[in-house]
C-alpha positions in Angstrom: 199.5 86.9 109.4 200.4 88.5 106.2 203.0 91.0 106.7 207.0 92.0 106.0 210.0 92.2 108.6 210.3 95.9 107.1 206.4 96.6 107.2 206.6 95.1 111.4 209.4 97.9 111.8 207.1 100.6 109.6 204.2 99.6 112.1 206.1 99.4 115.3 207.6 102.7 114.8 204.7 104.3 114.3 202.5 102.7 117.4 204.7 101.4 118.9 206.4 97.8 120.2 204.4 94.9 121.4 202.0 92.2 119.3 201.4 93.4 116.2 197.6 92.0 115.8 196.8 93.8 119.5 198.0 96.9 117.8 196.3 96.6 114.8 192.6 95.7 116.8 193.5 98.8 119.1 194.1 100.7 115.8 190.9 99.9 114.3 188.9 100.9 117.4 190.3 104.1 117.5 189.6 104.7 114.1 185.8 103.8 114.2 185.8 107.1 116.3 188.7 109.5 115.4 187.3 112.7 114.0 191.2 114.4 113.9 192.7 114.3 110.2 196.3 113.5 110.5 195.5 111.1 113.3 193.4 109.0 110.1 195.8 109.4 108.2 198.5 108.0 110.6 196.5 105.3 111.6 195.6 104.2 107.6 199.4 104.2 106.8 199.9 101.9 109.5 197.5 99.4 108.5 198.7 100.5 104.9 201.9 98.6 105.9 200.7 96.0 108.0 196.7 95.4 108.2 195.2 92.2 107.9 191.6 91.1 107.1 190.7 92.2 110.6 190.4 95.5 109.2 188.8 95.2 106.1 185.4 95.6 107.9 186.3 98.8 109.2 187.7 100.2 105.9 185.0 98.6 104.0 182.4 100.9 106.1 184.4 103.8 106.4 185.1 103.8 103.0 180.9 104.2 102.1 180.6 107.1 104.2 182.7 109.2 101.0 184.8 110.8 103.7 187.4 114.1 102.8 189.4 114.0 99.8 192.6 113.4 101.7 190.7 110.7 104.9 189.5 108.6 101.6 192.9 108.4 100.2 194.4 106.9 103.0 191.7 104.7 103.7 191.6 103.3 100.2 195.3 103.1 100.2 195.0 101.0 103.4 192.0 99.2 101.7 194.0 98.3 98.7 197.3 97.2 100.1 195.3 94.3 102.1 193.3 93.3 99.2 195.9 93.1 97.7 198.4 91.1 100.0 194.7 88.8 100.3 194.2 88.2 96.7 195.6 85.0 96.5 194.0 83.3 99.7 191.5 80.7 98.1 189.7 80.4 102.0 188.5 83.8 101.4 185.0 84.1 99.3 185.5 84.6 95.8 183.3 88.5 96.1 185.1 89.0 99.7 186.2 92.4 98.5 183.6 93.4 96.4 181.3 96.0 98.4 178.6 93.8 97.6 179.6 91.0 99.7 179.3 93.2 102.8 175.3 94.8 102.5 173.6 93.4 105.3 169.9 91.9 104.8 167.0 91.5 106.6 164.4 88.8 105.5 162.4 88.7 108.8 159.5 90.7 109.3 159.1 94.0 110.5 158.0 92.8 114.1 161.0 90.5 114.6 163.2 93.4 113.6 161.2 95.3 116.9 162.4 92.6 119.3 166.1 92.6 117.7 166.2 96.9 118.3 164.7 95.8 122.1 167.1 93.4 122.8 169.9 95.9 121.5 168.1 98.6 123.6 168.3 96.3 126.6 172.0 95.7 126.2 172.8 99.3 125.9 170.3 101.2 127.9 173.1 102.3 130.4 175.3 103.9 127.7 172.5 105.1 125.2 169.8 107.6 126.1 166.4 107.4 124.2 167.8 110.3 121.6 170.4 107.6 120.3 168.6 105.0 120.0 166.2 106.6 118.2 169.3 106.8 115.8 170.4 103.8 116.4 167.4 102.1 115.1 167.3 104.5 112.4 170.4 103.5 111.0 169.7 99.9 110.9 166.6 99.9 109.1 169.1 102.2 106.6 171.7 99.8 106.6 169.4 96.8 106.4 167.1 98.6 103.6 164.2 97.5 105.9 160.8 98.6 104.5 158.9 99.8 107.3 155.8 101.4 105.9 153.0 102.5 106.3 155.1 103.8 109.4 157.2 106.3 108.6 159.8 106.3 111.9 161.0 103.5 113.9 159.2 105.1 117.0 155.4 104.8 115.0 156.7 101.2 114.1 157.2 100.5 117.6 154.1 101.8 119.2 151.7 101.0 116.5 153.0 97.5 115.3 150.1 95.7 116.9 150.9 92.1 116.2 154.7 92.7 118.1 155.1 89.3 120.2 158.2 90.2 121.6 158.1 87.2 124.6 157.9 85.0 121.2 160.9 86.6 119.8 163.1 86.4 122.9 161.6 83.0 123.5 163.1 82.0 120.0 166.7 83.4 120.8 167.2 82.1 124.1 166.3 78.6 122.6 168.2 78.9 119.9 171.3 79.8 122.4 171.1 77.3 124.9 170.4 74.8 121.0 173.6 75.7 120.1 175.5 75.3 123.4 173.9 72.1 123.8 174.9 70.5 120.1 178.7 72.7 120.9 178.7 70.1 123.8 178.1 67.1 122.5 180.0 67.5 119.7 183.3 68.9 121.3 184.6 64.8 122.2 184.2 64.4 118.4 186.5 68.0 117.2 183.5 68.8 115.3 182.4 72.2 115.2 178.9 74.1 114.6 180.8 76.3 112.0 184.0 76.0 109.9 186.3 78.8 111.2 186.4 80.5 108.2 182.4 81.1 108.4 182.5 81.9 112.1 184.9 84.9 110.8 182.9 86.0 108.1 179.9 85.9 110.3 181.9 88.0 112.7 183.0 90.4 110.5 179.7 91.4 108.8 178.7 91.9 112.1 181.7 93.9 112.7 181.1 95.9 109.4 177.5 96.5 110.1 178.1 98.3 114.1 180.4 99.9 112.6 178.1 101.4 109.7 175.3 102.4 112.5 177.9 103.8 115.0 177.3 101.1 117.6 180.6 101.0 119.5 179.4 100.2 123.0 179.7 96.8 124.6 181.3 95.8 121.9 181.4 91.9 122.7 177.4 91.7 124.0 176.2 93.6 120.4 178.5 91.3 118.0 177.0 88.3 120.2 173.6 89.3 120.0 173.7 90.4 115.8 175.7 86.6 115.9 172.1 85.0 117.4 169.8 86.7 115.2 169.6 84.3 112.8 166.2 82.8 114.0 165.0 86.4 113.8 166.0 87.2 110.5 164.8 84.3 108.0 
């Protein structure tokens, strides 16, 4: 990880001893939700000092919102002083901090999208009631720049989309799952992977960027998995 003896001390005085990447991922989850001020501000100037790509997600996203004056300032500040410890790794995509780089798509239709939200819904039913995720949905069709006419909410998509084949969809993503754990298998004796490491963390971070753009912190590990399977959904 990129950071200085001086910058460790910086951090660890600040949050306190112990690994310095668990830090940092505890610091990042508390600031997909902190609503206090000086508590932003403290948490930026750590990562400021010591953040890694892990965060860039996060500060990407936070950054669109065009928070306060003073909650922007430190976020960019953060945001710059990893970019710029970053700039010279040639792993890292050549538009990797261009805000471009981070705009989620969808290129499946508007029914596949349906069994996506239901699956999402499925996995978060216990810590969402219908009101959020009504917003939920909402947001991702935002974030995604989904064109769902002629409906004009998610909830007339979902009731009214007639040819929604949902048993099709989930059929497709289970299949695809146990696909990829069976190739994982056989490959494993031969150190050959499904993904380079470097796209498994891009993967992982757009997926990071985009819960964190519709407010989706629950279950954290089940929603980046699911997003992570999409793939036959969204082609």
């Amino acid at each position: 990880m990129r950071w200085t003896k001086l910058g460790e001390r910086f951090f660890k005085a600040l949050f306190g001893g112990g690994d310095v990447l668990a830090k940092e991922k505890i610091i990042i989850q508390k600031l997909k939700t902190c609503q206090n001020e000086k508590e932003i501000i403290a948490f930026c100037k750590g990562l400021e000092l010591l953040g890694t790509t892990y965060s860039f997600p996060t500060l990407m996203a936070l950054l669109k919102d065009e928070p306060p004056h003073m909650i922007e300032r430190a976020l960019q500040n953060a945001f710059n002083s990893i970019a710029f410890r970053y700039l010279s790794d040639k792993s890292l995509p050549h538009d990797y901090f261009s805000p471009r780089f981070w705009e989620p798509t969808w290129t499946g239709s508007k029914t596949e999208f349906l069994s996506l939200m239901q699956v999402l819904e499925n996995v978060n039913k216990d810590s969402l009631n219908e009101e959020d995720l009504e917003r939920l949905a909402t947001a991702f069709i935002k974030e995604l720049n989904l064109d769902i006419s002629p409906y004009q909410t998610y909830s007339e998509l979902k009731l009214c989309a007639a040819d929604w084949d949902i048993g099709k969809d989930v059929a497709a993503l289970i299949e695809g799952t146990q696909t990829d754990m069976l190739i994982q298998s056989v490959l494993e004796d031969s150190n050959i992977g499904l993904n380079s490491e470097m796209e498994e963390l891009i993967v992982n971070q757009k997926n990071d960027y985009l819960l964190t753009r519709v407010r989706l912190f629950e279950n954290f590990d089940a929603n980046h998995y699911i997003l992570g399977k999409t793939t036959c959904l969204n082609r």
